[in-house]
N, C-alpha and C positions, 0 to 999 in steps of 0.2 A: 844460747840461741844461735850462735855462730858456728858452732858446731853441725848442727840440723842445716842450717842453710847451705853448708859445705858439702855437705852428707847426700844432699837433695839434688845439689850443683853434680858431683861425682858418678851418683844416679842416673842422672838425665841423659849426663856424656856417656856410659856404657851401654846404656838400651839404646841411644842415636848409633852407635859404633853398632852392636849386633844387628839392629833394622838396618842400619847400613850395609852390612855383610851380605844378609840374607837379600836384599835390592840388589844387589853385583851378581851373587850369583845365582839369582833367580835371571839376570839378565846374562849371563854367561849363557848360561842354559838353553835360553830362547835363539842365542847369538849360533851355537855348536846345532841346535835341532834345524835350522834354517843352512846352515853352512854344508853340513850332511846327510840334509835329504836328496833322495833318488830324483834324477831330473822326472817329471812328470813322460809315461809314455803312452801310447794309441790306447784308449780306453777298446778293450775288448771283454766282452761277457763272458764268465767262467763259466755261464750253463751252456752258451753258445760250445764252447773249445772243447767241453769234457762230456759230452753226453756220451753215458756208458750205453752200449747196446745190452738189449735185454737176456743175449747169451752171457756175455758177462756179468749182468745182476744175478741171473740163476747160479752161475761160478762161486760167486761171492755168498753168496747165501748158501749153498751149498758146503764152502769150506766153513764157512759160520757155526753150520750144525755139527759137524765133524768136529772143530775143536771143544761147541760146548759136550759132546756127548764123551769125548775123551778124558778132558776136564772131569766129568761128574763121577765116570770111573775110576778116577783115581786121585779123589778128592778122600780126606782123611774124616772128616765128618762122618759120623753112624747113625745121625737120627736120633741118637738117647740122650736123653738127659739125666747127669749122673749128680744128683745132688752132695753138697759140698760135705764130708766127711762130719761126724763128730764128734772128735780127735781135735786138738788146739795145741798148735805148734806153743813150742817157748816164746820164740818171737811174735807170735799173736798175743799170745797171754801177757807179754811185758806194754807192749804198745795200745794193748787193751787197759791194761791199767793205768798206763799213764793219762789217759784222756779226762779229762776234768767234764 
């Protein structure tokens, strides 16, 4: 019975030591994320700063089509579908049989 109580005592102290751990450096964490953030600066709205003019939207969209139409030309897809041979490698046949 002394034994289990020792057992239970040695228990206790290594999960308080790992929650221990994990409480340090869950508070390290918070200590480095508060120490290294950016000083706050003038809130300014990003749609305010960046609005694209609609010559530019038309650019963009324009190079848009240009790369998908390039892409699809010289894309290796054919459209077919070539169903799976019915031929059976060595190595299918071993690994086929070994399946329970």
């Amino acid at each position: 019975m002394e034994n289990l109580g020792t057992s239970l005592w040695i228990t206790l102290i290594g999960m308080g030591i790992v929650f221990a751990a994990i409480i340090l450096l869950w508070g390290l964490m918070v200590l480095l994320v508060r120490v290294t953030r950016d000083k706050p600066q003038e809130e300014v709205s990003v749609l305010e700063t960046n609005k694209p003019s609609m010559d530019l939207k038309a650019k963009a969209a324009a190079v848009a089509v240009a790369v998908a139409l390039a892409t699809s030309k010289t894309s290796s897809y054919q459209g077919e579908f070539q169903p799976p041979s019915d031929t059976v490698s060595a190595w299918q046949s071993a690994n086929r049989t070994n399946q329970a």
